[in-house]
N, CA, C and O atoms as a Tinker XYZ file with bonds, in Angstrom:
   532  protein
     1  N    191.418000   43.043000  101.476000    73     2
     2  CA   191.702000   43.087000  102.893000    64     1     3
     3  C    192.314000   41.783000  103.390000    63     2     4     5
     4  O    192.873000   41.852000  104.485000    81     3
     5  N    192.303000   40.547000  102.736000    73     3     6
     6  CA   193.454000   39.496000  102.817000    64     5     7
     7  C    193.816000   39.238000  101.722000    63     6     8     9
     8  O    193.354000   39.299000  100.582000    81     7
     9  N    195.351000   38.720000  102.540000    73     7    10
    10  CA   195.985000   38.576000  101.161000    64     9    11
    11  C    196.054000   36.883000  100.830000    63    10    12    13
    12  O    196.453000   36.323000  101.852000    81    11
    13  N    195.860000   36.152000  100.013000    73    11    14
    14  CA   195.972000   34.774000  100.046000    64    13    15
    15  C    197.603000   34.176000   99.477000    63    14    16    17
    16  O    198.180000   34.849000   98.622000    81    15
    17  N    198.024000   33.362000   99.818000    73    15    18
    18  CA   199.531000   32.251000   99.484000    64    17    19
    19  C    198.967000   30.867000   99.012000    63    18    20    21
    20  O    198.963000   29.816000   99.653000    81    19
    21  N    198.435000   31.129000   97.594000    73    19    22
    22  CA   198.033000   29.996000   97.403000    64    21    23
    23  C    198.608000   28.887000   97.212000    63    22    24    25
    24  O    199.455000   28.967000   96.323000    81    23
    25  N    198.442000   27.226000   97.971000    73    23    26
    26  CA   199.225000   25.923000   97.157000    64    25    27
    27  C    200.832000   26.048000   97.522000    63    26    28    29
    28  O    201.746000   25.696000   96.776000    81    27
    29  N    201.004000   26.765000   99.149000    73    27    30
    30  CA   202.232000   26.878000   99.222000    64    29    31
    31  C    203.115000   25.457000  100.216000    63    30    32    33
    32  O    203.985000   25.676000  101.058000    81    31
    33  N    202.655000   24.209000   99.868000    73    31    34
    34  CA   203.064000   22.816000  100.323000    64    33    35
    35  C    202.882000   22.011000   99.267000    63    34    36    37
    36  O    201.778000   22.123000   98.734000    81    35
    37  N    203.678000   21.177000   98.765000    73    35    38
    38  CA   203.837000   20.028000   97.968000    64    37    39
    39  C    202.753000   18.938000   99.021000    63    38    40    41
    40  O    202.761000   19.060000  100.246000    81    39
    41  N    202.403000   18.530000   98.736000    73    39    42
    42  CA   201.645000   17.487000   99.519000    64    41    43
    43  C    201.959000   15.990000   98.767000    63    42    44    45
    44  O    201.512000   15.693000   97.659000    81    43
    45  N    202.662000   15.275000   99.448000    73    43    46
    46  CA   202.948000   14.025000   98.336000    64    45    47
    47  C    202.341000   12.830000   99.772000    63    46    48    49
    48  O    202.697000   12.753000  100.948000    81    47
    49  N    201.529000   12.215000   99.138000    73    47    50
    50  CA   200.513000   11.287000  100.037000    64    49    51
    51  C    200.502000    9.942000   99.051000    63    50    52    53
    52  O    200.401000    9.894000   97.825000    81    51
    53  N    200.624000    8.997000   99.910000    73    51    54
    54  CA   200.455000    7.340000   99.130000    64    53    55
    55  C    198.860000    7.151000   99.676000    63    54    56    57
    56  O    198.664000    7.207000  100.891000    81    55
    57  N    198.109000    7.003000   99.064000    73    55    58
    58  CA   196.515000    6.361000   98.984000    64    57    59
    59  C    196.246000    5.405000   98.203000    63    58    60    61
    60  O    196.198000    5.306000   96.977000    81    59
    61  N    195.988000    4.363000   99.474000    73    59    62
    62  CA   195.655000    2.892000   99.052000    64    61    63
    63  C    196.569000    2.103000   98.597000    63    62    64    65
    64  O    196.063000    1.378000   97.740000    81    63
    65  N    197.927000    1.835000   98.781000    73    63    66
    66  CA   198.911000    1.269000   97.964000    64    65    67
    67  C    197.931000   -0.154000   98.558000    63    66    68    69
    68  O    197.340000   -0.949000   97.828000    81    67
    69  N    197.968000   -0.176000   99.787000    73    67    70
    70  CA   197.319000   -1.959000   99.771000    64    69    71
    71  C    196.014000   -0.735000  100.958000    63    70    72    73
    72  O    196.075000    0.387000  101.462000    81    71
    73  N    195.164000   -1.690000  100.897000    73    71    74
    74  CA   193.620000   -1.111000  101.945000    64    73    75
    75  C    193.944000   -0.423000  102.943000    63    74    76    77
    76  O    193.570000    0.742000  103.078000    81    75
    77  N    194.885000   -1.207000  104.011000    73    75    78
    78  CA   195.361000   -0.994000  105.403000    64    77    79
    79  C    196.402000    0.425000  105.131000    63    78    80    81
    80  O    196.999000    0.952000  106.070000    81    79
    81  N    196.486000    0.844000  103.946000    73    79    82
    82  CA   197.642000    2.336000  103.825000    64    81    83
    83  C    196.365000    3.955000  103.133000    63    82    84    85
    84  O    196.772000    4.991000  102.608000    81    83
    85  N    195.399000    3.709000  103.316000    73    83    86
    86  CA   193.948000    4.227000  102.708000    64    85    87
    87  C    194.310000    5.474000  103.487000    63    86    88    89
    88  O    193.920000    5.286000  104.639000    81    87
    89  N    194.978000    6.861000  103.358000    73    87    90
    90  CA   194.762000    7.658000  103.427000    64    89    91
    91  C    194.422000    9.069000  102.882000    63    90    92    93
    92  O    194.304000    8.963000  101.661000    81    91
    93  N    194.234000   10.234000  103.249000    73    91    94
    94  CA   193.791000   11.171000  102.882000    64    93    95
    95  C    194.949000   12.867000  103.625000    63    94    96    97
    96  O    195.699000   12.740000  104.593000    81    95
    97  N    194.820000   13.816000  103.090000    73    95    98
    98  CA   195.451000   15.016000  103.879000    64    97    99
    99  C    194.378000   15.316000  104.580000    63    98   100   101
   100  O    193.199000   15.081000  104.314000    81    99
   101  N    195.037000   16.067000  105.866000    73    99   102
   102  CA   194.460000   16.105000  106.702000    64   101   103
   103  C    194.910000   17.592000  107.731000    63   102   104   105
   104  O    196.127000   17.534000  107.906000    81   103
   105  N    194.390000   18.691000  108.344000    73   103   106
   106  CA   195.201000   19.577000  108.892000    64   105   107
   107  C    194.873000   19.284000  110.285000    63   106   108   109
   108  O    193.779000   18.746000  110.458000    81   107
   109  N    195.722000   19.567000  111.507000    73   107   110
   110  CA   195.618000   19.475000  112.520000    64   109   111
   111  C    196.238000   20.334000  113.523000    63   110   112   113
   112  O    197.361000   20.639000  113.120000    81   111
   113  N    195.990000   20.839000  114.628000    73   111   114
   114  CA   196.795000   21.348000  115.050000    64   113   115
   115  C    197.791000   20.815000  116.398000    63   114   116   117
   116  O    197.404000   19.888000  117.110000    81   115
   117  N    198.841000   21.376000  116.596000    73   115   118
   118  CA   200.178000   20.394000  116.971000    64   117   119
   119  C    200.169000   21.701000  118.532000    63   118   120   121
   120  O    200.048000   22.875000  118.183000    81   119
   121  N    200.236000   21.558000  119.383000    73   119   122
   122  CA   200.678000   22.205000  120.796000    64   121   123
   123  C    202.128000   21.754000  121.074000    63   122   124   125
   124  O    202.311000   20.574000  121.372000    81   123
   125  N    203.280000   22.694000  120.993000    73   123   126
   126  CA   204.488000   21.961000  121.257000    64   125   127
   127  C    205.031000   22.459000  122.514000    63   126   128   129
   128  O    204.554000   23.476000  123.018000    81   127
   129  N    206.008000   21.811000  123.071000    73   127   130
   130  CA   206.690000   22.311000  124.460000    64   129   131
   131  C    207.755000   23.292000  123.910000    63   130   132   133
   132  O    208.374000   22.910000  122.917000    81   131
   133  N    208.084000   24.658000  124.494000    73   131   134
   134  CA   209.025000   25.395000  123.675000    64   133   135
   135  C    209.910000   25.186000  124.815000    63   134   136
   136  O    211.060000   25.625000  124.792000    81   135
   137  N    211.621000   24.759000  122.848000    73   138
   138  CA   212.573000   24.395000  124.052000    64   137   139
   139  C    213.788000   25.234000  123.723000    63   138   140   141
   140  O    213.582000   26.288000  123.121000    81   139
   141  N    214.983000   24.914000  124.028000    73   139   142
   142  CA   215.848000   26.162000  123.926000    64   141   143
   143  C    217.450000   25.379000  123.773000    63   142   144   145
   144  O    217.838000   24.389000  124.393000    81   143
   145  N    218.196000   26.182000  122.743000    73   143   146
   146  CA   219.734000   25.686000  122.451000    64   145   147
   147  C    220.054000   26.114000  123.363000    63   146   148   149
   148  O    219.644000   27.099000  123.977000    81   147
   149  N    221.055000   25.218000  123.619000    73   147   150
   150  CA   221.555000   24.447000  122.753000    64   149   151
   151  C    220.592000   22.924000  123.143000    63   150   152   153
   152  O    220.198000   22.595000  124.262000    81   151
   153  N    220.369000   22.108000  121.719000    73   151   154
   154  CA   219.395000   21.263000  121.672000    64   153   155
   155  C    220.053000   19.991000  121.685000    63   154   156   157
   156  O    220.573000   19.617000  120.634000    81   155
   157  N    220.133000   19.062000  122.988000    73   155   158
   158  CA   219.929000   17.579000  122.705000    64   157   159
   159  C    218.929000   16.713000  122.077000    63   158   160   161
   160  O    217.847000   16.255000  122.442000    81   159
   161  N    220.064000   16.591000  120.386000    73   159   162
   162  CA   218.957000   15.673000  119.840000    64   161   163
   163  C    218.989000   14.047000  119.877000    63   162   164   165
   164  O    219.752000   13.425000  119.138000    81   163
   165  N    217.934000   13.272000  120.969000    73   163   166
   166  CA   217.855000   11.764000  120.858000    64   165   167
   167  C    217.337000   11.057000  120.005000    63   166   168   169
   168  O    217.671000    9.874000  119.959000    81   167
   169  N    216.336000   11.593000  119.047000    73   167   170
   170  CA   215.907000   10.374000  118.239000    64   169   171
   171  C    215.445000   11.267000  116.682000    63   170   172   173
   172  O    215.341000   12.489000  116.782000    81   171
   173  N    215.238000   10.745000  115.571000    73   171   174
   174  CA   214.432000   11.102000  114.679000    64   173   175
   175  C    213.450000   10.650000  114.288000    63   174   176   177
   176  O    213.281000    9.478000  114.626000    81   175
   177  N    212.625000   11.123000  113.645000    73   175   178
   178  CA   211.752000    9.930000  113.120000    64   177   179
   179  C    211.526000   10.556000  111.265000    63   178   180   181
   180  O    212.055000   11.508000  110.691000    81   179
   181  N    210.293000    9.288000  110.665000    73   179   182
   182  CA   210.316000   10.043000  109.566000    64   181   183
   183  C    208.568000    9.013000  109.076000    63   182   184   185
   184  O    207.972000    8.024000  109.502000    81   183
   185  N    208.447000    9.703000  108.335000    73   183   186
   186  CA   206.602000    9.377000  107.923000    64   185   187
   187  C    206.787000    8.669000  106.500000    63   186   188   189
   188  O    207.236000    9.514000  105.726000    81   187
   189  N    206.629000    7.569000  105.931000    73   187   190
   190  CA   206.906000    7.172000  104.710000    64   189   191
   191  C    205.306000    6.962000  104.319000    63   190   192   193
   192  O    205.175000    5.940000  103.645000    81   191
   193  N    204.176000    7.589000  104.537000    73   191   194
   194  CA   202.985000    7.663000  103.411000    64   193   195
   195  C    202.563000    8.761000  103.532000    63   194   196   197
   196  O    201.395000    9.145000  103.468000    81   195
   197  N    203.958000    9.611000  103.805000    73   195   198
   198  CA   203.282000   11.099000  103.581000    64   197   199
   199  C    203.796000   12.001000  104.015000    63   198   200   201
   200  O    204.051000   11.854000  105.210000    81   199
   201  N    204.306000   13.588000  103.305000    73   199   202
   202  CA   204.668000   14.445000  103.584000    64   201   203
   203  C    203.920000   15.392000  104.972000    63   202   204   205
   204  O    202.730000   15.247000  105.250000    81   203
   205  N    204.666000   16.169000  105.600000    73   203   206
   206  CA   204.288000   16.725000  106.278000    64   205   207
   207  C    204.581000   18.470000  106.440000    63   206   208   209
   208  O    205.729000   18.747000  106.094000    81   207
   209  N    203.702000   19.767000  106.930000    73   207   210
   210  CA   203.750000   20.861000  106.809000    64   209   211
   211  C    203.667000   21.355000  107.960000    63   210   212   213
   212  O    202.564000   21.233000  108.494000    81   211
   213  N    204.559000   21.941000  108.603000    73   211   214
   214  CA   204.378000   22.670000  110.113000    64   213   215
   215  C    204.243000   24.140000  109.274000    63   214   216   217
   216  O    204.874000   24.544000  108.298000    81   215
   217  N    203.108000   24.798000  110.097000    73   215   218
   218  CA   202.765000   26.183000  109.959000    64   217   219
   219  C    202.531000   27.066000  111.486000    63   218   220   221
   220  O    201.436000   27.220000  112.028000    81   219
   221  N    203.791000   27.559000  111.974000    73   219   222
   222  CA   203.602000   28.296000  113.262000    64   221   223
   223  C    202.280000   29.314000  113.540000    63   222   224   225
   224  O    202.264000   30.400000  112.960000    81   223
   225  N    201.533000   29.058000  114.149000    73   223   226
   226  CA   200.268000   30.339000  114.580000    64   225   227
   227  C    200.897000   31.110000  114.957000    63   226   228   229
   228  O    199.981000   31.619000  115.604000    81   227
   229  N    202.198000   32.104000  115.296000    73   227   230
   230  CA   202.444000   33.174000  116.258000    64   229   231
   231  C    203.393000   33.019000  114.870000    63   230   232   233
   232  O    203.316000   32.204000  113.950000    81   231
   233  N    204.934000   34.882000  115.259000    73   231   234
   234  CA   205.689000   34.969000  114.225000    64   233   235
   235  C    206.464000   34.391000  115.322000    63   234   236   237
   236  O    206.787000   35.165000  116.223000    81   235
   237  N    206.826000   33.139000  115.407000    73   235   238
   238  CA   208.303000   32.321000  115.858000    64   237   239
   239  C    208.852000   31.586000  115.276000    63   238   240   241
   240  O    208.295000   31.065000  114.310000    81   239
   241  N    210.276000   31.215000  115.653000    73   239   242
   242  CA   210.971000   30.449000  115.553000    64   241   243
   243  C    211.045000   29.256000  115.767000    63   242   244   245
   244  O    210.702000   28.999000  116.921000    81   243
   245  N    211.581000   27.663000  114.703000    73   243   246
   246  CA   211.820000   26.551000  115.552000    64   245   247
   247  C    212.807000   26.148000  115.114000    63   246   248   249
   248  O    213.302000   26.825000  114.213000    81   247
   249  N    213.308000   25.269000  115.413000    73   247   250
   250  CA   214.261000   24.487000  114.857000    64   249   251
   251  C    214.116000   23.119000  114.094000    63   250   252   253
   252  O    213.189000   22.357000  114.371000    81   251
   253  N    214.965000   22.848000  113.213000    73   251   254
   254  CA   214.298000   21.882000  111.984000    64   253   255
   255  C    215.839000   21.131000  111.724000    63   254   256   257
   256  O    216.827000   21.788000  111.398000    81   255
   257  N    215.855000   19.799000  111.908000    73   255   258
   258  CA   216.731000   18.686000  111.886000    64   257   259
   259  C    217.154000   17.950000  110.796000    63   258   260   261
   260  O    216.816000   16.933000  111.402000    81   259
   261  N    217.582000   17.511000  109.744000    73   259   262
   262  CA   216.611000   16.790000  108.772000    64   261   263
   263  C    218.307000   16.176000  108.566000    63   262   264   265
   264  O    219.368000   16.744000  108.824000    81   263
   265  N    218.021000   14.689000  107.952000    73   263   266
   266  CA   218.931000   13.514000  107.762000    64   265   267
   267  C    219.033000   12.864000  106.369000    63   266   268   269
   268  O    217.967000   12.505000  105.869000    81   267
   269  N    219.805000   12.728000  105.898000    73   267   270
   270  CA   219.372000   11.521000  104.650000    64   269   271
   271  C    219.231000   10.290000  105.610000    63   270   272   273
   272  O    219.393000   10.147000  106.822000    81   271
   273  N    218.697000    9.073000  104.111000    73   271   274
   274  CA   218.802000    8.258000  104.726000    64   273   275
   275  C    219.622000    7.425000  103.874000    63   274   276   277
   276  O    219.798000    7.577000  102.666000    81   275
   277  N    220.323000    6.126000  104.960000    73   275   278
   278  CA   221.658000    5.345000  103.783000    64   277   279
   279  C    221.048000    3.894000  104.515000    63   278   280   281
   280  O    221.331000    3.838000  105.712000    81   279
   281  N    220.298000    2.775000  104.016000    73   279   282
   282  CA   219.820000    1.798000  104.172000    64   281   283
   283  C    218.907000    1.929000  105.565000    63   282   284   285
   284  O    219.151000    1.271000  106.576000    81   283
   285  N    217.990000    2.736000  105.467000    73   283   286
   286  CA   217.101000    2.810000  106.712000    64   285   287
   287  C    217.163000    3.449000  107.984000    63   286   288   289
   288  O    216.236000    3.594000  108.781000    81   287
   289  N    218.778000    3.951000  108.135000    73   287   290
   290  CA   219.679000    4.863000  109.213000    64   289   291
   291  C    219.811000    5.958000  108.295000    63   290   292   293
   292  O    220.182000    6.130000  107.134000    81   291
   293  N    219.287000    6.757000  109.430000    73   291   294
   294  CA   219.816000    8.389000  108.975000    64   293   295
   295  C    221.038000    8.683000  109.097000    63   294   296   297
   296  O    221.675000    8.206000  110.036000    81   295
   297  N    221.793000    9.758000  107.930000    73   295   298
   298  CA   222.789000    9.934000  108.357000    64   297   299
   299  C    223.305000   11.504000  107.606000    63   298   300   301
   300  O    222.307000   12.099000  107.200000    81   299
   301  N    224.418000   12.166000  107.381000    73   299   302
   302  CA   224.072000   13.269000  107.399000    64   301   303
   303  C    223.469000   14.754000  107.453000    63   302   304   305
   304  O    223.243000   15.651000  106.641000    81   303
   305  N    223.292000   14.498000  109.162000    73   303   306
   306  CA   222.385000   15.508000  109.754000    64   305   307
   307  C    222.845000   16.838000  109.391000    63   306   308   309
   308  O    223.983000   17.235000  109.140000    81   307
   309  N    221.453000   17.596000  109.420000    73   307   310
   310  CA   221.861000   19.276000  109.490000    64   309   311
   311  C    220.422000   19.987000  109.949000    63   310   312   313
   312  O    219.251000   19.649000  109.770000    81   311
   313  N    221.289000   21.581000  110.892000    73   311   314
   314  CA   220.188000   21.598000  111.543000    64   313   315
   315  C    219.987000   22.683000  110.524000    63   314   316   317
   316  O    220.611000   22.759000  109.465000    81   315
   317  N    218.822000   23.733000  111.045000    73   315   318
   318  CA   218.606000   25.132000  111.011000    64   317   319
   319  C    217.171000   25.941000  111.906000    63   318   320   321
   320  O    216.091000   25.453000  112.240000    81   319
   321  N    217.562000   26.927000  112.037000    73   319   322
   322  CA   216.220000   27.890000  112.403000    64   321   323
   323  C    215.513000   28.530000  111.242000    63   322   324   325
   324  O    216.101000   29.151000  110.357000    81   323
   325  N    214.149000   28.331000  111.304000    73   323   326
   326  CA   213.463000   29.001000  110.848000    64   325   327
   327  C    213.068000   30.632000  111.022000    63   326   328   329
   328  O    212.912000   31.116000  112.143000    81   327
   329  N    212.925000   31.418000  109.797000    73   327   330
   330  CA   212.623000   32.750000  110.144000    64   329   331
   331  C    211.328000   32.768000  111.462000    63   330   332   333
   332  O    210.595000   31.834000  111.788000    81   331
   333  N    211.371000   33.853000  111.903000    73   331   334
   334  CA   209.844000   33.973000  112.650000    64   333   335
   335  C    208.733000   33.884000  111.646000    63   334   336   337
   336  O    208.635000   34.545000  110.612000    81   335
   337  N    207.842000   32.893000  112.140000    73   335   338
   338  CA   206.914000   32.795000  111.073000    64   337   339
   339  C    206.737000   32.062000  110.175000    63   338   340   341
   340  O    205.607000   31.848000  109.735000    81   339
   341  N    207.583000   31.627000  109.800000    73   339   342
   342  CA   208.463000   30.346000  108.378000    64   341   343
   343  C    207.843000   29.047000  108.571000    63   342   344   345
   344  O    207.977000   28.435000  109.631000    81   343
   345  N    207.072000   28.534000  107.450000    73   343   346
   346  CA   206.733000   27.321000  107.113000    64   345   347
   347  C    207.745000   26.634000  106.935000    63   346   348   349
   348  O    208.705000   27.332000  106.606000    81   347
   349  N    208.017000   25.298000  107.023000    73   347   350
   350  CA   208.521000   23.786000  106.256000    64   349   351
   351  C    207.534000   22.956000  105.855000    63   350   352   353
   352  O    206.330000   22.964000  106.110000    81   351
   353  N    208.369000   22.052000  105.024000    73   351   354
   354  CA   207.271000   20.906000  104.246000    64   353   355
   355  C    208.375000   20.115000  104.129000    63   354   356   357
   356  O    209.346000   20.319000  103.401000    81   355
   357  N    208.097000   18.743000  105.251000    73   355   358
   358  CA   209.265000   18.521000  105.268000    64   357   359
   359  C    208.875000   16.375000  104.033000    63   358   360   361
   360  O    208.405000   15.496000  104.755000    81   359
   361  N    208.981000   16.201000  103.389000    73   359   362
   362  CA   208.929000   15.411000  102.468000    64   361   363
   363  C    208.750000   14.250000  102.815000    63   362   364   365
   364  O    209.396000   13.875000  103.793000    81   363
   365  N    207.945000   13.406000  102.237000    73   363   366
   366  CA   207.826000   11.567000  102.594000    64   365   367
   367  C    209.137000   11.001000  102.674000    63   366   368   369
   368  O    210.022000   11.131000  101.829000    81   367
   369  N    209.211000   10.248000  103.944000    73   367   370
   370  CA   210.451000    9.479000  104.121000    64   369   371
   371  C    211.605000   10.208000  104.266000    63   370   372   373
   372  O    212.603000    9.511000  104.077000    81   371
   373  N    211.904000   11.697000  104.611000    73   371   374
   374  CA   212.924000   12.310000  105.093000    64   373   375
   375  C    212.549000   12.144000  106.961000    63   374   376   377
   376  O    211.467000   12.320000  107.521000    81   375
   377  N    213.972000   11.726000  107.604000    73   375   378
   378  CA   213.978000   11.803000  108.718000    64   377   379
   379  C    214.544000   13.177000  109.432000    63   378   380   381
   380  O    215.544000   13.882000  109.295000    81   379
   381  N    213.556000   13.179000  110.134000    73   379   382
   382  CA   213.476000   14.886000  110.720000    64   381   383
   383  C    213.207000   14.658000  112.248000    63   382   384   385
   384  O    212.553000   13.735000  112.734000    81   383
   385  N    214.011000   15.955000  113.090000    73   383   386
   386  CA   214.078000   15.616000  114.585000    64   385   387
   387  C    212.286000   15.873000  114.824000    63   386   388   389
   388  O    211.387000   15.807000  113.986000    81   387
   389  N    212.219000   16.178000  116.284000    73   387   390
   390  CA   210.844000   16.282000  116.739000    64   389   391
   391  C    210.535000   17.946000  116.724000    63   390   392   393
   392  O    211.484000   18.676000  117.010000    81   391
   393  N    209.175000   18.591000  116.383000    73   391   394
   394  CA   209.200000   19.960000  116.446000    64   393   395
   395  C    210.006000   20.250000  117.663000    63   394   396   397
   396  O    210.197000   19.460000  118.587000    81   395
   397  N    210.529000   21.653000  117.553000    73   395   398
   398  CA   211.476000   22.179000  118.346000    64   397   399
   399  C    210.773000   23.678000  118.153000    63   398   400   401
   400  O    211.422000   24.450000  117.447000    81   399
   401  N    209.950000   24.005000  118.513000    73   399   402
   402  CA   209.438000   25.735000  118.470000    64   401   403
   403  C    210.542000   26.376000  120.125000    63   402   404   405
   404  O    210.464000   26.007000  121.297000    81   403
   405  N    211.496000   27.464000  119.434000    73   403   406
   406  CA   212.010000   28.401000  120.448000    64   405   407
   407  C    211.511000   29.299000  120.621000    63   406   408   409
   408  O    212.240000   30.011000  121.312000    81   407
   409  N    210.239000   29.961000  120.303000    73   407   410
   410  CA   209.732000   31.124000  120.972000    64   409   411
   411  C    208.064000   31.281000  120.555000    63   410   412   413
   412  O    207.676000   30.712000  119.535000    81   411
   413  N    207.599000   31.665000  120.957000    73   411   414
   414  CA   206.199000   31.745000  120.280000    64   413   415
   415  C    205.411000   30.982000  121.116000    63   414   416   417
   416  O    205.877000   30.676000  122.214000    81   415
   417  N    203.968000   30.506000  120.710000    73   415   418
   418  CA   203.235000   29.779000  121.754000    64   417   419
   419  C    203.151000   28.781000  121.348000    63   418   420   421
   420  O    202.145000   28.205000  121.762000    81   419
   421  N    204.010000   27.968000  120.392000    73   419   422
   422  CA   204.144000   27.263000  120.062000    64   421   423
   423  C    203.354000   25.916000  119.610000    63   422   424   425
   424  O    203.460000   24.731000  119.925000    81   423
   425  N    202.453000   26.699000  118.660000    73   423   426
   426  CA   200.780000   26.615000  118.793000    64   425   427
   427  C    201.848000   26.177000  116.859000    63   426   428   429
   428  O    202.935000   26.638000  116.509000    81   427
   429  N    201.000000   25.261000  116.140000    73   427   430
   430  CA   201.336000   25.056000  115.144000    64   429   431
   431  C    200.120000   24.012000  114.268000    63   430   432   433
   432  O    199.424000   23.225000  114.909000    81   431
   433  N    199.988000   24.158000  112.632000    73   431   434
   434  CA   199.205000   24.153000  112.047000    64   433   435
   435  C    200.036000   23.031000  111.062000    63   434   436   437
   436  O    201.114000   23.259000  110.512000    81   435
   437  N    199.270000   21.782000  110.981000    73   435   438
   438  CA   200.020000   20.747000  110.568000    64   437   439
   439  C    199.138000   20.030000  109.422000    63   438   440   441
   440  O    197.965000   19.662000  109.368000    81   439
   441  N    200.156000   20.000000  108.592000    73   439   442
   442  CA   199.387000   19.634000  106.986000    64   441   443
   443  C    199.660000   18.022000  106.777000    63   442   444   445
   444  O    200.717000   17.812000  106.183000    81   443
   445  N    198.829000   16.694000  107.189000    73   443   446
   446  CA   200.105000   15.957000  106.853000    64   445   447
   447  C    198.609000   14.930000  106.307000    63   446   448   449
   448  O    197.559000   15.321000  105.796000    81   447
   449  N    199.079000   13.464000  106.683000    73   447   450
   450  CA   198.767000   12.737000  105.958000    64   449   451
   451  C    197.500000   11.775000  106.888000    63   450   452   453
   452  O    198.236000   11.221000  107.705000    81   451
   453  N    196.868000   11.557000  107.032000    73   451   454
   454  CA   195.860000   11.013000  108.305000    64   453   455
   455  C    194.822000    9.980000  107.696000    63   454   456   457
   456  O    194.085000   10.310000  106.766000    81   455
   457  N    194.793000    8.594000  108.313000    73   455   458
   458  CA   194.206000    7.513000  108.026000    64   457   459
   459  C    195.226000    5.972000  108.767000    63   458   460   461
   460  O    196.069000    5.932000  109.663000    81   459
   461  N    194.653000    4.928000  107.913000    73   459   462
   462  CA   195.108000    3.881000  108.056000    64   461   463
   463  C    196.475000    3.288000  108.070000    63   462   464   465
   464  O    197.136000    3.542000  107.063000    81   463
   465  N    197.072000    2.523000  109.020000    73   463   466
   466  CA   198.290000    2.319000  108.146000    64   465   467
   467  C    199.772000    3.071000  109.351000    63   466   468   469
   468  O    199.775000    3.891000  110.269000    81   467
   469  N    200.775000    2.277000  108.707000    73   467   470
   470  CA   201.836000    2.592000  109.837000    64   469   471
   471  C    202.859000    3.705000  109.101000    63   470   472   473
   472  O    203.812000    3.348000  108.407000    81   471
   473  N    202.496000    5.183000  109.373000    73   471   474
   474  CA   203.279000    6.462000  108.707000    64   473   475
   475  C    204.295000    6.463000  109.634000    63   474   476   477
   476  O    205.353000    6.609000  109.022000    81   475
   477  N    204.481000    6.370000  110.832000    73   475   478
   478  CA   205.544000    6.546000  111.610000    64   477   479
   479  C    207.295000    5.438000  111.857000    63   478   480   481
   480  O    207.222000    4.209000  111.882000    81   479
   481  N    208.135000    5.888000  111.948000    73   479   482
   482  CA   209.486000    5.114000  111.737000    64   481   483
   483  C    210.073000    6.104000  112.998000    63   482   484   485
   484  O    210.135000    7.292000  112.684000    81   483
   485  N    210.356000    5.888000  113.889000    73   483   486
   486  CA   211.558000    6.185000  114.849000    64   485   487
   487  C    213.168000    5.428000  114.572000    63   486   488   489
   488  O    213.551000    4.386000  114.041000    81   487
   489  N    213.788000    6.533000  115.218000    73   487   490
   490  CA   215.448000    6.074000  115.291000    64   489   491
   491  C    215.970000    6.394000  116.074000    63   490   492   493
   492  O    216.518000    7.484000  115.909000    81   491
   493  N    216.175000    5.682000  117.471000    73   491   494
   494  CA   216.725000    5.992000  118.608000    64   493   495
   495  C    218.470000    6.670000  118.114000    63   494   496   497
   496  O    218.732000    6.085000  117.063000    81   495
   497  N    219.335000    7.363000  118.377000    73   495   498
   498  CA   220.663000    7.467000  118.470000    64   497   499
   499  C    221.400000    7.277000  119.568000    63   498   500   501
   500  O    221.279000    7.572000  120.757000    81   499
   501  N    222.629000    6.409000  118.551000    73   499   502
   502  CA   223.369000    5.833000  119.443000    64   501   503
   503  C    223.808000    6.625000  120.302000    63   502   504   505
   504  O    223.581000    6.254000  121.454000    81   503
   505  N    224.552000    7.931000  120.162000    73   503   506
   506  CA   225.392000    8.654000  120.428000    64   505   507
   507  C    224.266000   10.638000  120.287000    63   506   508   509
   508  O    224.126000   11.167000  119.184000    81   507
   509  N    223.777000   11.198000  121.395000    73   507   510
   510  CA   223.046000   12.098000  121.050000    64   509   511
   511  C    223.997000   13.255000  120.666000    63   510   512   513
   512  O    225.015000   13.567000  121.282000    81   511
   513  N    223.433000   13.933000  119.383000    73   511   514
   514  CA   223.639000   15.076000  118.626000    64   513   515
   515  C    223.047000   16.840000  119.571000    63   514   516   517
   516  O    221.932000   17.287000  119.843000    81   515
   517  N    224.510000   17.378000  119.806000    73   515   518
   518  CA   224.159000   18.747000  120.328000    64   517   519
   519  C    224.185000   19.982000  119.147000    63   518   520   521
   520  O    225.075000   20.545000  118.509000    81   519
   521  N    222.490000   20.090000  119.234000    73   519   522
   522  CA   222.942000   21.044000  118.379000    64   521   523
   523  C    222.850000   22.878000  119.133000    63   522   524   525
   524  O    221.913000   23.389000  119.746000    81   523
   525  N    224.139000   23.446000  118.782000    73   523   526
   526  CA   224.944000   24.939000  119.321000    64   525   527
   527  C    223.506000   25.703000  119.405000    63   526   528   529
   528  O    222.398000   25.270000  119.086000    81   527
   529  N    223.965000   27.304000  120.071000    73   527   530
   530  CA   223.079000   28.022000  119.842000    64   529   531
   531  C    223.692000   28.682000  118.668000    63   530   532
   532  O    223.079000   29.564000  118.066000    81   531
């Protein structure tokens, strides 16, 4: 009467490289503002001690940003939508826009990395990225 998806996130986590980076996985849940294309994107950010997993509670849609990086600046952006319903796992040190849920209650189930230590990197843009409907 359920069906299970077992082990369906890579989880790649740095624990303890020095004391002050001492973390563990962790799930949480994320409340997002639902927003709508065409999307002004201002900033990215990206988590370097640890991957991260958005899992939508409802069957919706979001939108998902993601950049290389070329000496600490992101740079060849690309967007996409997710099926209704559709997980990402989006990888240590990939810079990715901010959740973007377009429909649903935008209620989301977050696999990531939680403890000590500075996981977060922002990148203001110079010039903001529209992404179409």
């Amino acid at each position: 009467m359920c069906g299970r998806y077992h082990n369906r996130a890579r989880l790649d986590i740095i624990d303890g490289q020095q004391p002050s980076e001492a973390g563990q996985a962790g799930i949480s849940l994320f409340q997002a503002k639902l927003r709508a294309l065409p999307f002004r994107l201002t900033m990215v950010e990206r988590h370097p001690l640890g991957s991260q997993a958005f899992l939508p509670m409802s069957e919706s849609r979001f939108l998902v940003v993601v950049a290389d990086d070329r000496d600490g600046v992101p740079v060849n952006f690309r967007a996409f939508l997710t099926r209704p319903g559709q997980g990402v796992n989006l990888g240590r040190n990939v810079w990715h826009g901010v959740l973007c849920p377009l429909d649903g209650s935008g209620l989301f189930a977050v696999i990531d990395r939680v403890g000590e230590g500075v996981n977060l990197e922002e990148h203001w843009l110079d010039q903001p990225i529209l992404i179409p409907e």
